[in-house]
MIPA-278809 format. One record per atom (N, C-alpha, C): x, y, z; residue in three letters. Coordinates in steps of 0.02 Angstrom, whole numbers, padded with zeros to 5 digits, always signed. Each point is the difference from the previous one (the first is absolute). Example, Ala and Ser with C-alpha at 12.3 -4.5 7.8 and 13.67 -1.06 7.14 Angstrom:
2
+00660-00284+00390ALA/-00045+00059+00000ALA/+00045+00060+00000ALA/-00018+00053-00036SER/+00042+00059+00003SER/-00039+00055+00037SER/
END
This chain:
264
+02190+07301+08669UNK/+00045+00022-00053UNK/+00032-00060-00034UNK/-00004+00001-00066UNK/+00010-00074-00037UNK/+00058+00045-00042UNK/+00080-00041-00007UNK/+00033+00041-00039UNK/+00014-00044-00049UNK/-00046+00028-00054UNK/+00013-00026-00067UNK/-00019+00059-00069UNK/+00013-00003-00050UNK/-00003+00018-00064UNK/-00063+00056-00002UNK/-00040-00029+00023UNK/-00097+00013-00008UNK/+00008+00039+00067UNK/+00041-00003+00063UNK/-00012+00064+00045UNK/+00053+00062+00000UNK/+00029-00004-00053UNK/+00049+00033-00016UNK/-00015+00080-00032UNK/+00015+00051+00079UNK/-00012+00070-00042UNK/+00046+00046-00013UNK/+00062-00027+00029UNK/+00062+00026-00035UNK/+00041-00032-00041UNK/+00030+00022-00043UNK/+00050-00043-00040UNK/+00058+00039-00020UNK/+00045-00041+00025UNK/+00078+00068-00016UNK/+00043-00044-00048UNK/+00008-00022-00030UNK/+00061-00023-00048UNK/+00049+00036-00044UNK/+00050-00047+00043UNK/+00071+00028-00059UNK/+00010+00090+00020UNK/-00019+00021+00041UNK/+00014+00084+00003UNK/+00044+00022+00013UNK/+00021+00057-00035UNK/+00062+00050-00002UNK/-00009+00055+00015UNK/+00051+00013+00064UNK/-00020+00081+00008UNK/+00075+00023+00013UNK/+00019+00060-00034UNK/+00066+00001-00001UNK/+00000+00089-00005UNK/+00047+00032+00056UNK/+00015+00081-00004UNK/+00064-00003-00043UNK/-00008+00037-00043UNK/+00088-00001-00017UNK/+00017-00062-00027UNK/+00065+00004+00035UNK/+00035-00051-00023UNK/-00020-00063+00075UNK/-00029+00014+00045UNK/-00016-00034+00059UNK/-00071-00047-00024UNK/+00017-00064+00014UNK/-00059-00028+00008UNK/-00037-00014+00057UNK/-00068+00008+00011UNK/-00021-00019+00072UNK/-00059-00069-00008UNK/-00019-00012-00050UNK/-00011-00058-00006UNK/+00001-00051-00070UNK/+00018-00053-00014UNK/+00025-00029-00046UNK/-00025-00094-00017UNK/-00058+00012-00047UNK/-00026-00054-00013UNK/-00046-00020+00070UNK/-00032+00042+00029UNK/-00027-00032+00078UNK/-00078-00013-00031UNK/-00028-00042+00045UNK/-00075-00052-00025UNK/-00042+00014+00082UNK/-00053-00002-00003UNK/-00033+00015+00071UNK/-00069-00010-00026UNK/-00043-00037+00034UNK/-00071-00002+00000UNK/-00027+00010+00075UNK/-00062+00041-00031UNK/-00044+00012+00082UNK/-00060-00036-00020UNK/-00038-00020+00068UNK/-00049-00033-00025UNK/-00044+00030+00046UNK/-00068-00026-00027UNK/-00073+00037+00013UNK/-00002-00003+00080UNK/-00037+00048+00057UNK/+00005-00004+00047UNK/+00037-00027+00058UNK/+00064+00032-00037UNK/+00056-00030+00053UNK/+00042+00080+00015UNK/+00041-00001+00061UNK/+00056+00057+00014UNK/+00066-00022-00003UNK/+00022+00015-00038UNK/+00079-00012-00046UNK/+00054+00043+00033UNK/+00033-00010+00053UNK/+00040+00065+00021UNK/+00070-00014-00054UNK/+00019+00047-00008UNK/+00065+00017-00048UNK/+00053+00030+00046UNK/+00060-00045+00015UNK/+00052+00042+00034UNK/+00076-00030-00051UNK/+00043+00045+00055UNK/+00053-00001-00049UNK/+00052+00053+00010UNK/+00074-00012+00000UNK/+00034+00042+00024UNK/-00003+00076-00027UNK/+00016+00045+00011UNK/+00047+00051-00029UNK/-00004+00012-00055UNK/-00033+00021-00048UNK/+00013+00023-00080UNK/-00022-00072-00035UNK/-00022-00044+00031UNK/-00028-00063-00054UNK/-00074+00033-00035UNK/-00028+00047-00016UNK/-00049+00019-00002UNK/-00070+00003+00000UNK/-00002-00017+00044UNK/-00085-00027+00041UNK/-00045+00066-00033UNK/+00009+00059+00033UNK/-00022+00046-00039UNK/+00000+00003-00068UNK/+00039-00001-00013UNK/+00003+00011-00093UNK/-00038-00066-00044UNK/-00007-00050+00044UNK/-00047-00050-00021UNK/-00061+00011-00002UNK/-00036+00006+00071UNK/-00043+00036-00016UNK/-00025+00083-00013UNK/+00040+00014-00042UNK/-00017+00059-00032UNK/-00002-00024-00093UNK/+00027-00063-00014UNK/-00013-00024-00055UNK/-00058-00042-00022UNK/-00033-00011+00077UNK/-00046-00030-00025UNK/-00051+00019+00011UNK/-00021+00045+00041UNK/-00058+00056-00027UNK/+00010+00045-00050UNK/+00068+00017-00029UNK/-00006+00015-00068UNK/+00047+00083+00020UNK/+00003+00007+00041UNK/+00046+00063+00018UNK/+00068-00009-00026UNK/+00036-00038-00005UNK/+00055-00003-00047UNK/-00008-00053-00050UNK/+00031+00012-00064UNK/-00004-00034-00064UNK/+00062-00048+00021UNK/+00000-00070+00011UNK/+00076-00046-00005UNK/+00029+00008-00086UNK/+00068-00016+00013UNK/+00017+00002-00046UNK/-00018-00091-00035UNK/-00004-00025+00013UNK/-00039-00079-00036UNK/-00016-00031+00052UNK/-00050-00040-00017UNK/-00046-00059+00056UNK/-00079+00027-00032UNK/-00011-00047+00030UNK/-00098+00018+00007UNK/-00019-00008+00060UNK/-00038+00060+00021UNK/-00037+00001+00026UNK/-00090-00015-00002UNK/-00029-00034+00052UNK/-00071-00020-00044UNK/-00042+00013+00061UNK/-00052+00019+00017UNK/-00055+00021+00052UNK/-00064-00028-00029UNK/-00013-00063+00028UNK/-00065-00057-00011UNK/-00003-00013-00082UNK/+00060-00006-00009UNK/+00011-00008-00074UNK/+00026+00050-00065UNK/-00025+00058+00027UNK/+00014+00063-00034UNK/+00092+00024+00001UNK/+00004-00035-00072UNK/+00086+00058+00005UNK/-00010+00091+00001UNK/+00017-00009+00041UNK/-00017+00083+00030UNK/+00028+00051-00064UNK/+00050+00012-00028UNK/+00028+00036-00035UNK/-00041-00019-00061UNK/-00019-00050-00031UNK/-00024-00014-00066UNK/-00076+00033+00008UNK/-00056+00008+00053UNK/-00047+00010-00007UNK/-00015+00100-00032UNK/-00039+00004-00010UNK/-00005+00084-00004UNK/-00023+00041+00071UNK/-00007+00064-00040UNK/-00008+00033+00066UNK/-00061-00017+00047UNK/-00037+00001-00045UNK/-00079+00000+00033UNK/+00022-00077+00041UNK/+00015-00050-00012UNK/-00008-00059+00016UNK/+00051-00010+00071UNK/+00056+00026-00026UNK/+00081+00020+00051UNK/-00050+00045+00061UNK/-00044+00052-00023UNK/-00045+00042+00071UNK/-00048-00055+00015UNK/-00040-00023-00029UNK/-00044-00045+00051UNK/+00045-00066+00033UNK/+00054-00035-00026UNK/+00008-00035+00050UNK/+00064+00013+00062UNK/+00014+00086+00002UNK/+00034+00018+00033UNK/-00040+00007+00074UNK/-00073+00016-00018UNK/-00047+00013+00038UNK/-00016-00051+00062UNK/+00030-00064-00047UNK/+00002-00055+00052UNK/+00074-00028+00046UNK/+00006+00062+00007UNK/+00071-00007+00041UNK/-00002+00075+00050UNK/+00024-00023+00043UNK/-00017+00048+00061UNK/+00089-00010+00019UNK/+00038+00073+00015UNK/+00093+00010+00007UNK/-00032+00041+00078UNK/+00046-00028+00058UNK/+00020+00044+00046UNK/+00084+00009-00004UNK/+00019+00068-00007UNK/+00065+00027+00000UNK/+00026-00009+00046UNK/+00077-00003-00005UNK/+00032-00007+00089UNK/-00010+00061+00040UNK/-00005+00057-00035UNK/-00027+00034+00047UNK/-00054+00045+00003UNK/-00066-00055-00019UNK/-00065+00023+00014UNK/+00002+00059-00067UNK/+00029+00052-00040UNK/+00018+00032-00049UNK/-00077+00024-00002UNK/-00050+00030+00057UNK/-00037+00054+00002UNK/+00001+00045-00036UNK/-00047+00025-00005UNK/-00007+00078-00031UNK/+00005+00046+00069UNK/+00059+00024+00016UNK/-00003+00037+00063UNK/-00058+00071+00001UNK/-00018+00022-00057UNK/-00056+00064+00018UNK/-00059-00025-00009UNK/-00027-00056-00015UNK/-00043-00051+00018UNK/-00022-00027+00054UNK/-00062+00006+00036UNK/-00029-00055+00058UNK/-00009-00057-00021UNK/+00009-00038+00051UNK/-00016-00074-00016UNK/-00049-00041-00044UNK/-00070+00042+00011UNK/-00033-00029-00045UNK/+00002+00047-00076UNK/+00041+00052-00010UNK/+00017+00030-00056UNK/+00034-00045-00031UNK/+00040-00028+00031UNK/+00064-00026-00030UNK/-00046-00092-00027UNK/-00018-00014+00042UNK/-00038-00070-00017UNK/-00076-00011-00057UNK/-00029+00096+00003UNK/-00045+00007-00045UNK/+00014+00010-00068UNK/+00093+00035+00000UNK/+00022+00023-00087UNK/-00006-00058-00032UNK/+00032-00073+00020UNK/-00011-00055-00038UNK/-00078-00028-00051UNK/-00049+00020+00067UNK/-00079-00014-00030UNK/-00013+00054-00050UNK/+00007+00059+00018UNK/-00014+00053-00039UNK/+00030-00010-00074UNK/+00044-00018+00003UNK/+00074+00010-00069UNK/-00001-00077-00044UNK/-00008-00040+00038UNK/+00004-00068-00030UNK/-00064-00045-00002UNK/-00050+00024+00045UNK/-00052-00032+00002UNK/-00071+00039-00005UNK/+00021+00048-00034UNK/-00066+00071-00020UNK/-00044+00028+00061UNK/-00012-00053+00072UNK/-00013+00040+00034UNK/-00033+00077+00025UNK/-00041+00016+00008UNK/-00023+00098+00010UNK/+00053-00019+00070UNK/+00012+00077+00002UNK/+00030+00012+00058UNK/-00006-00040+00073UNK/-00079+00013+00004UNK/-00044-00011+00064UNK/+00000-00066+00011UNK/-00004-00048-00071UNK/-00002-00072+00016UNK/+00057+00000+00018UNK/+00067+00014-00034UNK/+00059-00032+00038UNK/+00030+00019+00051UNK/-00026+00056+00030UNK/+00019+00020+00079UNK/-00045-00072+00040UNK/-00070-00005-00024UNK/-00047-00039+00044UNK/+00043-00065-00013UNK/+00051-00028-00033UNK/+00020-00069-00012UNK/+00067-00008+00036UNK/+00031+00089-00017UNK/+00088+00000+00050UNK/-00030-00008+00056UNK/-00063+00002+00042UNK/+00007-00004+00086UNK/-00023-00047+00010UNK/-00017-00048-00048UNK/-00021-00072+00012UNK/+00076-00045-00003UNK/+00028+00013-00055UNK/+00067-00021-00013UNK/+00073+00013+00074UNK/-00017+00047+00001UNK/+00056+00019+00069UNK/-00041-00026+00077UNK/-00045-00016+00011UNK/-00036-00040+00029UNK/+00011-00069+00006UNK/-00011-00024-00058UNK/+00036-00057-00005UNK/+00067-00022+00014UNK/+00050+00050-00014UNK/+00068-00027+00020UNK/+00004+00049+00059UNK/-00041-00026+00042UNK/-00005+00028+00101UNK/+00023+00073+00004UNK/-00038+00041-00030UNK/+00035+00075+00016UNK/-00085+00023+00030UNK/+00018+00055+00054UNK/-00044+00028+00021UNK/-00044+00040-00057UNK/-00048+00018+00006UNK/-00041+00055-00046UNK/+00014+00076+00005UNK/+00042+00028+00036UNK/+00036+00037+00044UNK/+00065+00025-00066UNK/+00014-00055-00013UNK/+00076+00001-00022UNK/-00014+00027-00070UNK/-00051-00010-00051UNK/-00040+00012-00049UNK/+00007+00089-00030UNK/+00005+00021+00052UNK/+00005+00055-00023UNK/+00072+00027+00036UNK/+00050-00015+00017UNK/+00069+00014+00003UNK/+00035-00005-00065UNK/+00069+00031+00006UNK/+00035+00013-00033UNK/+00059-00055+00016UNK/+00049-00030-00069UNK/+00069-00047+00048UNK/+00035+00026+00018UNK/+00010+00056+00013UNK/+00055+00029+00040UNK/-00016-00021+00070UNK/-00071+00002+00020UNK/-00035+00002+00076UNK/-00010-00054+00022UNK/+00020-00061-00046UNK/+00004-00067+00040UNK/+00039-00063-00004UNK/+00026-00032+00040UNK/+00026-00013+00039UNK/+00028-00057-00068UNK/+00076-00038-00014UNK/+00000-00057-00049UNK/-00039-00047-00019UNK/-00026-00039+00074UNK/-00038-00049-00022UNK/-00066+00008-00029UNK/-00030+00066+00017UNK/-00064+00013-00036UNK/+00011+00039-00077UNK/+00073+00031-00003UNK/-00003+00017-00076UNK/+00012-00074-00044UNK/+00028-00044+00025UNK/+00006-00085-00020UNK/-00095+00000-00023UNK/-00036-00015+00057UNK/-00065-00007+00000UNK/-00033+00040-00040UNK/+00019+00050-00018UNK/-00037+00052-00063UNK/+00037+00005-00082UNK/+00035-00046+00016UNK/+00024-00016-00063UNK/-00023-00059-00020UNK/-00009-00033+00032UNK/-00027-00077-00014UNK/-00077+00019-00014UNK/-00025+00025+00034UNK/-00069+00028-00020UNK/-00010+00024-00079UNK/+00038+00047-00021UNK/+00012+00026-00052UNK/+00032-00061-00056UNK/+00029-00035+00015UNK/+00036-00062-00033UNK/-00088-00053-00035UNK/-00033+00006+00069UNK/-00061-00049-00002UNK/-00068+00052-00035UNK/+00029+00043-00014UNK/-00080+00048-00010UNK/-00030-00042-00074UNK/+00060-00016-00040UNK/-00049-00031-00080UNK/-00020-00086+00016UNK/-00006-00027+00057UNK/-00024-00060+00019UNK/+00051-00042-00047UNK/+00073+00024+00001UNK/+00052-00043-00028UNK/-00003-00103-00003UNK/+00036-00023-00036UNK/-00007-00061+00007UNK/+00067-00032+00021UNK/+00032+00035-00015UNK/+00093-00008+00034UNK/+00011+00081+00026UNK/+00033-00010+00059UNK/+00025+00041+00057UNK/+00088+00012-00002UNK/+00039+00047-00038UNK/+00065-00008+00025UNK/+00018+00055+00045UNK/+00049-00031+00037UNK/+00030+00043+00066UNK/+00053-00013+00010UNK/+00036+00069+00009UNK/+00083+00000-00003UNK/+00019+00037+00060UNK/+00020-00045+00015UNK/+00010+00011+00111UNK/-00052+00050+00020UNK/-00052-00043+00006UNK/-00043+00023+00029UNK/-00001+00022+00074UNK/+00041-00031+00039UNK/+00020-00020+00070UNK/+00059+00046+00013UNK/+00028+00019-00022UNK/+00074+00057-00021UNK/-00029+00048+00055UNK/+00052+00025+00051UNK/-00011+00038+00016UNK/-00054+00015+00065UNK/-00028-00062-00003UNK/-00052+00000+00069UNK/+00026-00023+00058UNK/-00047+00015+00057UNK/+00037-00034+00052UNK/-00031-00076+00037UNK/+00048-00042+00000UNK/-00048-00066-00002UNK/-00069-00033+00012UNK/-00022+00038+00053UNK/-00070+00008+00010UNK/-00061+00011-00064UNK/+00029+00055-00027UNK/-00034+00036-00073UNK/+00007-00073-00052UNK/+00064-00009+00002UNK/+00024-00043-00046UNK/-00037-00066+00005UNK/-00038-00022+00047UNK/-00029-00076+00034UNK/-00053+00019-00040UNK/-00035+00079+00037UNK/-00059-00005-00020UNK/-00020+00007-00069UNK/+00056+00022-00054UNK/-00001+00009-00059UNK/-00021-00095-00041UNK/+00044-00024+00046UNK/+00018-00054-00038UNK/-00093-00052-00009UNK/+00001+00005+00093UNK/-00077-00014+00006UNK/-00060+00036-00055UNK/+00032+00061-00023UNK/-00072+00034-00037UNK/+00006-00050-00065UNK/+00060+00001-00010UNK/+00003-00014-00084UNK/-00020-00093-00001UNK/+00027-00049+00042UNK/-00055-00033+00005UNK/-00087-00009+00006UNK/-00006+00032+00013UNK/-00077+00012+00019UNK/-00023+00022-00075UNK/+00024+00042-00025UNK/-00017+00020-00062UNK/+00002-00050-00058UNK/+00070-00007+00006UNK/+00015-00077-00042UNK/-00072-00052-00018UNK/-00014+00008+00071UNK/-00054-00057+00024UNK/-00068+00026-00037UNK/+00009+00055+00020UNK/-00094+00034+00001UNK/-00007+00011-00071UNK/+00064+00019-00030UNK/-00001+00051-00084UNK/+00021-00060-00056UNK/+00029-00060+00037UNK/+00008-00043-00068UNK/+00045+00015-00046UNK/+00060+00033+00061UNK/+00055+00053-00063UNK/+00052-00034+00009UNK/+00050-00004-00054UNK/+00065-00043-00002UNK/+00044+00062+00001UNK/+00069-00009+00039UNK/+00032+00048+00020UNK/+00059-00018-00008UNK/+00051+00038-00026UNK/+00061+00029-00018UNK/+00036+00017+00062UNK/+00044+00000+00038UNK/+00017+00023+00043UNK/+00070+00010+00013UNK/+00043+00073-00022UNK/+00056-00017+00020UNK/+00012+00007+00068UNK/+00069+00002+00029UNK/-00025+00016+00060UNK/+00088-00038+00017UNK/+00028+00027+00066UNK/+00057-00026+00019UNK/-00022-00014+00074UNK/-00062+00000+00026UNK/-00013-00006+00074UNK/-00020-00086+00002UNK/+00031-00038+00048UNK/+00010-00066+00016UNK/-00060-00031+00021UNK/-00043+00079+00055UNK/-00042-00022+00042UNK/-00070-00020-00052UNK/+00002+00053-00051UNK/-00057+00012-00051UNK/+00006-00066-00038UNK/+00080-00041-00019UNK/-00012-00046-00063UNK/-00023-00054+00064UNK/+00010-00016+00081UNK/-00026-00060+00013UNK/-00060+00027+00012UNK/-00045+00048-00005UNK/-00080+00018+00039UNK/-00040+00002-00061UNK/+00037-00003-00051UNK/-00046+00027-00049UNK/+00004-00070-00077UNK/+00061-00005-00020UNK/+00017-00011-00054UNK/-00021-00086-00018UNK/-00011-00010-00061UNK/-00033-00068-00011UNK/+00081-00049-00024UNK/+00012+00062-00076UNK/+00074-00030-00004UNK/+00049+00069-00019UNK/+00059-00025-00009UNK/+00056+00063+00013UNK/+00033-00010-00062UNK/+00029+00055-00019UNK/+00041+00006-00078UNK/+00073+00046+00024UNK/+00051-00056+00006UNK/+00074+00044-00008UNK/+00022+00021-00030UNK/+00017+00051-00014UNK/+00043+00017-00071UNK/+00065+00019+00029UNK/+00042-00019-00052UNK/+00071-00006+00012UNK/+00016-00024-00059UNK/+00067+00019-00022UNK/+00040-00020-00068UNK/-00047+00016-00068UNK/-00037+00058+00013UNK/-00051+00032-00031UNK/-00030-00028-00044UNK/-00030-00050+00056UNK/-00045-00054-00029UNK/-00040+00003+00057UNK/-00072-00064-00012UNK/-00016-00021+00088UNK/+00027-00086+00014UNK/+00030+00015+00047UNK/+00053-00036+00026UNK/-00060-00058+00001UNK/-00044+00009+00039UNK/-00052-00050+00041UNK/-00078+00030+00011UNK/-00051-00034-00012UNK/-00056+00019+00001UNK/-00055-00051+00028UNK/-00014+00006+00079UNK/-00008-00081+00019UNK/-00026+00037+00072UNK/-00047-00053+00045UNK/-00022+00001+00055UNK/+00064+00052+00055UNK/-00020+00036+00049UNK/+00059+00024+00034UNK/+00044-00069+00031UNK/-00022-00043+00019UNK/+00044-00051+00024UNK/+00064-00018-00044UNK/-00041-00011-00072UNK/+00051-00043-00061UNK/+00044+00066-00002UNK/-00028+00060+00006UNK/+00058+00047-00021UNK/+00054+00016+00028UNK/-00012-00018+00095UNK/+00042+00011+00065UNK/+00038-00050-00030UNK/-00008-00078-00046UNK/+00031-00030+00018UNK/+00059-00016-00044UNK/-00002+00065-00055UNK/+00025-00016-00055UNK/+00092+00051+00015UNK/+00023-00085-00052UNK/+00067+00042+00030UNK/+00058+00041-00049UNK/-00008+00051+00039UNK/+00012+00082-00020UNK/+00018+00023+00070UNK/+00089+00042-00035UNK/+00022+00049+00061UNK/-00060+00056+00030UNK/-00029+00028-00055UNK/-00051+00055+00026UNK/-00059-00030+00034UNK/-00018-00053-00022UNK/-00066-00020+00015UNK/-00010-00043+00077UNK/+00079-00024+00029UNK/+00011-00021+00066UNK/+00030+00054+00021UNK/+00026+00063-00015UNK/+00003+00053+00037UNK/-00064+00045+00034UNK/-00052-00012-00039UNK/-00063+00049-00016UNK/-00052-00043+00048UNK/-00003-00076-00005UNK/-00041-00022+00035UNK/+00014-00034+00063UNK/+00063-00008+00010UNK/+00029-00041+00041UNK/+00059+00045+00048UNK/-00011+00090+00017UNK/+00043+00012+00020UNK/-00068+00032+00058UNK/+00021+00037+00032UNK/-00006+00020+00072UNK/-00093+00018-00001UNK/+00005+00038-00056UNK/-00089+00023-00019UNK/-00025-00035-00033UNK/+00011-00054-00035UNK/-00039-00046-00035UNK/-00008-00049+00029UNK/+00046-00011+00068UNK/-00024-00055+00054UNK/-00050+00036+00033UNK/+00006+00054+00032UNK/-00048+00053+00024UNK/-00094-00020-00020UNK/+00016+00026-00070UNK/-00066-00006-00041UNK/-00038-00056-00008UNK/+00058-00065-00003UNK/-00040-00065-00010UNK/-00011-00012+00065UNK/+00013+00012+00069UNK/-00021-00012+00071UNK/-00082+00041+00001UNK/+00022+00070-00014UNK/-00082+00037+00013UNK/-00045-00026-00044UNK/+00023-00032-00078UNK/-00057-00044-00037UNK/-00032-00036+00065UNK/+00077-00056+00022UNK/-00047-00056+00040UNK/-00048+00021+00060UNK/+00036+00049+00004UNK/-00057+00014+00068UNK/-00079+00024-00018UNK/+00002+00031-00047UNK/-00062+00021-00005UNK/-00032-00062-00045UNK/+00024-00038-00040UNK/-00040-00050-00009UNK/-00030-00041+00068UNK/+00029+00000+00048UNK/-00009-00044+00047UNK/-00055+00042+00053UNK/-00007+00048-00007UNK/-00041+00055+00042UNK/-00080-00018-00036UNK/
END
């Protein structure tokens, strides 16, 4: 991963996003670059979410540009705004299933709807796809009510990956699991990273995920990003929140189980 200009597939400048009379972000700048995982954290209402919901295009900012491999997203038309939406793959924080949907229903509507698909091909592609992100063949024809968090995580990501996306965003993906799930989540999405050649978005408030996973980290605070830099430069930057967050009881925690498993 080379971070410069030419590997540059996000571009956030100058953005405004404001409810009301409340602002939640104000003049903030952020670049992602080509095959890298970007975790995004950040206290309380700094809006990690609402960021990325501006930049896949789900909310309109009130000023900034947004740009996706060059494309100002809002200036393009529709036809153009749908094909390069196509190259972006969203897991919701919470997996946001079609609950009267089976798994590969839910992972086939995308092929069918956005990628013309016959029926038959995109069932034959959802059980290749949920396969891929380690789900039994079993699970394929369940419903999410009938399984368990970490595999509705895993069938959303499936569904996230069905249009062979080129950027991956995920908004606490890890939310809600139990650490075990959460390891193995972190392990999948590397592997994928690896295998799929996909640059990833990642918000996420779990410590364990930004040292197992993350290349560099983006703070936001003072609804801006505070810092956008290797996890080390970011532990080391000085900020009440940011030596609370990395330097208190679980962020010593997290950087110990980094070391250990590097050392394993």
């Amino acid at each position: 991963m080379v971070n410069n200009a030419e590997n540059t597939v996000i571009e956030v400048q100058k953005l405004v996003n404001r409810f009301g009379s409340h602002a939640v972000h104000d003049q903030l700048d952020l670049a992602v670059y080509r095959g890298e995982i970007l975790g995004v954290v950040g206290g309380s209402g700094t809006g990690k979410s609402v960021l990325l919901r501006s930049i896949v295009g789900l909310l309109q900012p009130r000023a900034g540009i947004v740009k996706l491999f060059g494309h100002d997203l809002p200036a393009l038309s529709d036809e153009q705004r749908s094909q390069l939406q196509k190259r972006m793959g969203v897991l919701f924080q919470k997996g946001a299933l079609y609950s009267s949907l089976t798994l590969e229903e839910n992972v086939a509507l995308a092929l069918i709807e956005q990628a013309g698909l016959s029926r038959r091909d995109a069932t034959a592609l959802a059980v290749v796809k949920l396969a891929l992100v380690g789900l039994p063949a079993a699970a394929g024809s369940k419903y999410p009510a009938e399984l368990s968090g970490g595999m509705i995580k895993r069938a959303a990501l499936a569904r996230a990956l069905a249009l062979d996306p080129d950027i991956l965003f995920l908004d606490e993906p890890t939310a809600g699991l139990d650490p075990i799930a959460a390891a193995a989540f972190d392990r999948l999405l590397l592997t994928l990273r690896d295998a799929l050649d996909l640059t990833v978005f990642l918000v996420t408030h779990d410590l364990d995920t930004l040292y197992a996973c993350c290349d560099r980290v983006a703070v936001l605070s003072q609804k801006r990003v505070l810092v956008a830099d290797r996890l080390e430069v970011v532990a080391a930057t000085d900020d009440d929140w940011i030596r609370d967050y990395f330097h208190g009881p679980r962020g010593r925690a997290a950087q110990q189980s980094a070391k250990s498993s590097a050392q394993e």
